[in-house]
N, C-alpha and C positions, 0 to 999 in steps of 0.2 A: 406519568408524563404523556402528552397528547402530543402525537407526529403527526406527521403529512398524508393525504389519503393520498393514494390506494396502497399505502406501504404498511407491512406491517405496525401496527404502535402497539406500545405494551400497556393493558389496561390496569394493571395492580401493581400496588409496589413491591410484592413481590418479583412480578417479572422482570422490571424495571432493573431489581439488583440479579436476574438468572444470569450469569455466567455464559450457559450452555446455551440460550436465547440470545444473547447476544451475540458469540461465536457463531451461530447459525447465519444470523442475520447477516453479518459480515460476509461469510461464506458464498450467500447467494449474491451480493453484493459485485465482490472482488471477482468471481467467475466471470458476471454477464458485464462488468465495466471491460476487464483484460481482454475477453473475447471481441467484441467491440472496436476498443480502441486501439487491437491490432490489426483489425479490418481496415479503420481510417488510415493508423501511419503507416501502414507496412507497404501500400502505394509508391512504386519508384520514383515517381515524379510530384511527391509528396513533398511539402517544406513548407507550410502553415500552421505550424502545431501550434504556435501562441494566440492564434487565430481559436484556434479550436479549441483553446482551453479556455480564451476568451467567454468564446459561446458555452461551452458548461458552466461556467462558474454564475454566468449570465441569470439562464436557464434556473441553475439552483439557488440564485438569489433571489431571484423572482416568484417562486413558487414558496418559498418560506415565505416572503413578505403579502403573498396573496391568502398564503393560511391563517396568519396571523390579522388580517383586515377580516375574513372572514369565518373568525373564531374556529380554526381548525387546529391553530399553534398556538397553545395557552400559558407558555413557558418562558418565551423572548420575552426577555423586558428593554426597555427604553433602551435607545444609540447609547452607548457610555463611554467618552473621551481617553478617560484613563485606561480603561481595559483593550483599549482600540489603540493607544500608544503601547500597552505591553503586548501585545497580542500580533502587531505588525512586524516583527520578526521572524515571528514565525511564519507566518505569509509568504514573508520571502523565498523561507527555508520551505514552504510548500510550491509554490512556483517552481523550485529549482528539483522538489522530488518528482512533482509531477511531471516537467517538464523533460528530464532527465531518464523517468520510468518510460514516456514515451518516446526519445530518440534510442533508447537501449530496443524499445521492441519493433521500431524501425530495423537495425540493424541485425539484432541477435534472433534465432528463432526463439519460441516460447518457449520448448524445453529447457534449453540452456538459459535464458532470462530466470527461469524459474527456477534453477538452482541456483545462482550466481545471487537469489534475493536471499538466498538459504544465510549469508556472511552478512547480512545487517544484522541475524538476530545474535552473532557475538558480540558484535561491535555495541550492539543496547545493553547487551547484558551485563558487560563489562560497564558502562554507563550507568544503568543501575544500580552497580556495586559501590560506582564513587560517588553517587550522588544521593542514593535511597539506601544503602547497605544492604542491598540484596546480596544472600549467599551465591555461589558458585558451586555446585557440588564436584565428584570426581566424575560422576555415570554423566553431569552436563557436559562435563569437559568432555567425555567421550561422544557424545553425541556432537561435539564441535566438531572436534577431531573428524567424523563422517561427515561431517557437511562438507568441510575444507577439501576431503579425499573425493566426494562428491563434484566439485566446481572444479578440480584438477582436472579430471577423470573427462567432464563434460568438455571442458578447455581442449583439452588436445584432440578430442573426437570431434570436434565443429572444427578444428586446426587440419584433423588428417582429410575430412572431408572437403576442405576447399581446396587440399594439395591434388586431391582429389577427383577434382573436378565433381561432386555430387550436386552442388548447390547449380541454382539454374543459371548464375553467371560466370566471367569467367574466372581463373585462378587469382589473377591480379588484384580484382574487383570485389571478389572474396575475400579474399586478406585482408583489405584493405576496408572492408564494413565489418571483419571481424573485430579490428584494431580499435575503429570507431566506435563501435557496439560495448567492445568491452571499457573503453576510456568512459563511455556514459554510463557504462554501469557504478565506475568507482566514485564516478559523480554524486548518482542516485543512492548508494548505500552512505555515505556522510550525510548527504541532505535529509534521507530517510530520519536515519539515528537522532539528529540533532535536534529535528521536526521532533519524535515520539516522546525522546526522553523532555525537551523542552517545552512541549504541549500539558507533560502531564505535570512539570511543577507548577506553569503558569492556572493549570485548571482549578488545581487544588489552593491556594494560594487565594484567585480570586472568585474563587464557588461559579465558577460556568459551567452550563448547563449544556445537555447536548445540543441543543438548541442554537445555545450560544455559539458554540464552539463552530457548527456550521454556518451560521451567518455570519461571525467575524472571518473567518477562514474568506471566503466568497467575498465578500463586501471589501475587505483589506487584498486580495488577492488581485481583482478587475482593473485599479490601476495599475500595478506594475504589468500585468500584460498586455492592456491596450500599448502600454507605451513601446515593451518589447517589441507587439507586431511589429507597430507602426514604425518605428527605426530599423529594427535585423530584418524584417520579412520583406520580401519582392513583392508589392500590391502593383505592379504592372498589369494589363489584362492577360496580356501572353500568357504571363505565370500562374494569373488567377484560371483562365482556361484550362490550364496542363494541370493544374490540383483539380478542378471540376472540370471534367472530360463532358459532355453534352451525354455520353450514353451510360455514364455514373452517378450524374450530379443528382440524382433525387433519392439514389439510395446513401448517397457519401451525406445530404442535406439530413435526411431522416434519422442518421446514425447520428448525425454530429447533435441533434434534438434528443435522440434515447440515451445517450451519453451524458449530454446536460441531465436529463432527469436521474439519470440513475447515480447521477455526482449526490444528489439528494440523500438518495440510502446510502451510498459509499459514506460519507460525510457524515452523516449520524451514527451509522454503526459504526465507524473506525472509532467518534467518541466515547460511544455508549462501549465499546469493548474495552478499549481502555481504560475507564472509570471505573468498571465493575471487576478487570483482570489486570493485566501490568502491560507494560508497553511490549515486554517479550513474548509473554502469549501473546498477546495481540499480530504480532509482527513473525512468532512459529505459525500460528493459526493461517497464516496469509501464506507463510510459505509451505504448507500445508495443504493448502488448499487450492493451492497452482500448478498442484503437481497432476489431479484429472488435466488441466488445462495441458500440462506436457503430451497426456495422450493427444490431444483435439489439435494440436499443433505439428504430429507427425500423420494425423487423420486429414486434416483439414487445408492447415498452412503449409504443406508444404517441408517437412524440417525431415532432414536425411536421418530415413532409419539406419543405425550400424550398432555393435556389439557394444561401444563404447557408450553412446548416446545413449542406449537404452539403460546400461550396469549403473551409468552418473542418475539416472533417473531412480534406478533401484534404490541405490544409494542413499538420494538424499530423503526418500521413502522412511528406510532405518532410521536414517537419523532424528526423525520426527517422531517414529517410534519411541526411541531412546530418550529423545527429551521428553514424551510427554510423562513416560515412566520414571523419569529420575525427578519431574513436577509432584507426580503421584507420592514416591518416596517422602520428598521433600517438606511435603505436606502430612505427610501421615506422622514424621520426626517431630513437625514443630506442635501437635496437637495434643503428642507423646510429653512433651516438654512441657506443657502450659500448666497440667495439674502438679506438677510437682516443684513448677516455680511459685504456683498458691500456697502451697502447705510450703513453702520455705518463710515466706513471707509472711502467713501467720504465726509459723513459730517466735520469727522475730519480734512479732510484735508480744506475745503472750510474754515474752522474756522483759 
């Protein structure tokens, strides 16, 4: 499959199906997008985000369709009405994660955002179960178990710290982005869920490619945001000034452009990981890999170091641990199983 330059593309079809290639790719992905678009919303006088998603999605539609006019994306094939009626759902449900991922990291710092995404991957996995029959083992369940003690743990330490007065505003104000922050988190874990697990029957179903999957994503997504700005957001100047301050506006402009591009790789590898692992890797992998991000978030943003903050981060560390070894187990069980469901099945038949 042939991607978008200057981004990784995988030349063979072995890579294409690598696992560990596409978990990478993701990886670098999800870093430099979160990093980014906590720079853009975490702005106090911020409240453009459908603006902003506007422009990524823009941005990443635009750059598929420029590869494809000039033979860089060999994959797209033709507008398809049908796939575009089933596939507009999920749009929505992308809107609302994305949307939702970034009023959560408005309000929450990164660490805690980063464990709190740690409880989508029960909620997929259990969806998994009902919908693909994926097992649940005991060692997952315990690795739930830490996440959940994880997002507790992180919950009352961002709680004791605005009692606190740690955060740079005041008690009331704190509370009160904490409440926020976390109502959008619960937002963002259903919209998540719905998105991954609903992506990958519609994928399978009707053979889209990664390709696909980030053009229809993009191209289905730019109406319902235009429309959102333009009724929920204040396009006044006043407010359009206070989101672009005159001694911000060309790095807030530049970011809101690297953000579009890098919707591109976000957008392909979240499919390309999907396809090749489950929607729960894909979504441990994520919350795995936002956990350096907790460090850069108490280096960087700002997020109160304490005893608690730090042990919720340990935490949900383990728990990643735990799940990827109870993956390992789990796999080594079913491969244990395959030869001796063979020779069952030939006996059957010799008889």
């Amino acid at each position: 499959m042939t991607s978008i330059s200057p981004f990784p593309r995988p030349a063979s079809a072995s890579l294409i199906s690598n696992s560990n290639a596409s978990i990478l790719a993701y990886c670098v992905a999800s870093i430099s997008m979160t990093a980014v678009n906590k720079y853009i919303f975490s702005g106090g006088s911020w409240n453009l985000t459908f603006f902003c998603l506007t422009v990524q999605s823009v941005v990443c539609l635009a750059a598929v369709l420029i590869g494809k006019r000039f033979g860089m994306v060999t994959t797209l094939g033709a507008y398809d009405s049908l796939k575009a009626r089933k596939w507009f759902p999920l749009s929505v449900l992308l809107v609302g994660m994305i949307y939702s991922g970034a009023k959560s990291l408005q309000y929450l710092s990164v660490p805690v955002y980063t464990i709190f995404k740690n409880l989508t991957i029960i909620v997929i996995a259990y969806g998994e179960n009902v919908f693909f029959g994926t097992k649940v083992s005991r060692l997952i369940l315990v690795s739930f178990g830490l996440m959940v003690l994880s997002s507790v743990i992180a919950a009352w330490a961002d709680i004791q710290a605005a009692i606190n007065g740690l955060h740079s505003v005041d008690t009331s104000a704190a509370t009160a982005q904490l409440a926020a922050g976390y109502t959008w988190m619960g937002i963002n874990v259903f919209c998540t869920s719905a998105f991954l697990i609903g992506s990958r029957k519609v994928m399978k179903a009707f053979n889209f490619s990664d390709v696909d999957t980030m053009f229809y994503n993009n191209l289905l997504s730019i109406p319902v945001l235009v429309l959102a700005s333009l009724f929920l957001e204040d396009w006044s100047s006043e407010n359009v000034t206070r989101n672009f301050p005159p001694e911000t506006r060309t790095v807030l402009i530049i970011s809101m452009i690297y953000s579009g591009l890098g919707t591109i790789f976000i957008s392909y590898t979240t499919a390309w990981c999907i396809r090749v692992t489950s929607s729960t890797t894909y979504s441990m992998v994520g919350a795995l890999n936002k956990l350096p991000l907790a460090v850069t978030g108490f280096l960087f943003f700002g997020a109160p170091v304490t005893l608690g903050s730090v042990s919720a981060v340990f935490i949900a560390f383990v728990s990643g641990i735990v799940y990827a070894w109870a993956k390992v187990v789990q796999s080594e069980k079913a491969k244990l199983a395959l030869p001796t469901t063979n020779m069952t099945a030939e006996k059957d038949m010799k008889v």
